[in-house]
N, C-alpha and C positions, 0 to 999 in steps of 0.2 A: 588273221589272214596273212600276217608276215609269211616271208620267204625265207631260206636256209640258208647262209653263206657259210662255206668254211675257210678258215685263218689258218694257212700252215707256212709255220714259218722254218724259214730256208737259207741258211749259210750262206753268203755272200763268196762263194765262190765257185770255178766254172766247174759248168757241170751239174750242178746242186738243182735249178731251173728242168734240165733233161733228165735228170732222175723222175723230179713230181711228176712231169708232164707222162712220161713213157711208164710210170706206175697206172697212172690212169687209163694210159689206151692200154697197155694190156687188160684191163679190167672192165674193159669196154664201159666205160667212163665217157661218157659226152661232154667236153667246157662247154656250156653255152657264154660265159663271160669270166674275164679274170683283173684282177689289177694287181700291181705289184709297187710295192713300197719299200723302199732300201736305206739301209745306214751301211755304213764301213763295213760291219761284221757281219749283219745278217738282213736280211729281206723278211716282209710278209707278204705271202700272194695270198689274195683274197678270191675265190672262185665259187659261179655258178654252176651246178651238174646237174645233171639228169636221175641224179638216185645219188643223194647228200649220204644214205647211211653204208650204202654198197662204198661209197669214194670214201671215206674217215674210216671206216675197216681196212679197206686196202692202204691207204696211207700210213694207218700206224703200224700196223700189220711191216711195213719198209722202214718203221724206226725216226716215221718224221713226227711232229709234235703239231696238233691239229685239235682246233675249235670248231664248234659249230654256232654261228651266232643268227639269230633271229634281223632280217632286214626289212625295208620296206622297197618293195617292186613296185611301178608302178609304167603307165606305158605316155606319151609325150607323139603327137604328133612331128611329122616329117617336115616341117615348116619354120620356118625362121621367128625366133621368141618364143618359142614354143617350151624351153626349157626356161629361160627366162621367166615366163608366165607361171609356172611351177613353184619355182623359188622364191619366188614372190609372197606367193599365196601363202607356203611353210613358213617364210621369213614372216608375214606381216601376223600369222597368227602364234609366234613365240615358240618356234620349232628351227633348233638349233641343228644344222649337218655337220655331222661331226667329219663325213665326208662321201663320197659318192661314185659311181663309174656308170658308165653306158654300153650296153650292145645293140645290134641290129638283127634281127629273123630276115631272113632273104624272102619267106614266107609271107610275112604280112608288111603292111609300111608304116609301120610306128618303129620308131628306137623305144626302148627298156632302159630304165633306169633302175640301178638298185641306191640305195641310201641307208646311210645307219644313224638313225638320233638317237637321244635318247628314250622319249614316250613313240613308241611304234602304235599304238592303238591311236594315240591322239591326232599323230599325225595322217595315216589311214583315214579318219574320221573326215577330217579337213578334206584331206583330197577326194572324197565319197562325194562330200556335201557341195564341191567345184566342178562336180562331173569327170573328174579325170580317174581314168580305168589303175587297176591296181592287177597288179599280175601274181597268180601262185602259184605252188606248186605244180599243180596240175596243168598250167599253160607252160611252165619250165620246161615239162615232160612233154608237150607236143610240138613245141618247135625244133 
């Protein structure tokens, strides 16, 4: 049930950022979420889309260099400790974040969490068996 992210990473310099972004909208590319992680030389932006294999065609298709990595989605109440309560639960059953980012649907009122561990099934499992919703593909596409 994991989700798609892709890893493209991006020269640390100006302008590098408005290339990916405006490669996408021409491509009528929806971000539903991004995060971006930088050193001196070069950046990874890690992003959610609306169609994973139409956006990593187009971006290499531009000469950028892009992964597609397997994530876990999952959704978090709009309430205080509510992500807290999450981490918790991953933390106390031996599920390591390697690291994590959040969006919001103006649609509905939960924020999205995406997350990368290492066991995606085990952690899914956990959060299945806590009650907390998990989000795929298919909810990517209708927000």
């Amino acid at each position: 049930m994991a989700i798609k992210q892709l890893s493209v990473f991006v020269e640390n310099k100006e302008g590098a950022l408005v290339e990916v972004t405006e490669t996408l909208a021409k491509n009528q590319i929806d971000l539903k979420a991004l995060s971006i992680a930088d050193t001196q030389d070069y950046g990874i932006l890690r992003v959610i889309v609306n169609d994973i294999d139409k956006a990593k065609q187009a971006l290499e298709e531009n000469g950028n260099i892009v992964k597609a990595t397997d994530v876990v989605g999952f959704a978090v109440t709009d309430e205080t400790g509510s992500m807290s309560k999450v981490i918790s639960i991953l933390s106390q059953n031996g599920i390591n974040i390697e690291y994590l980012y959040a969006f919001i649907s103006v649609l509905r009122k939960n924020a999205y969490v995406v997350a990368r561990v290492k066991d995606n099934d085990k952690a899914e499992k956990i959060l299945i068996e806590n009650g907390i919703k998990l989000i795929t593909e298919d909810d990517i596409k209708s927000m």
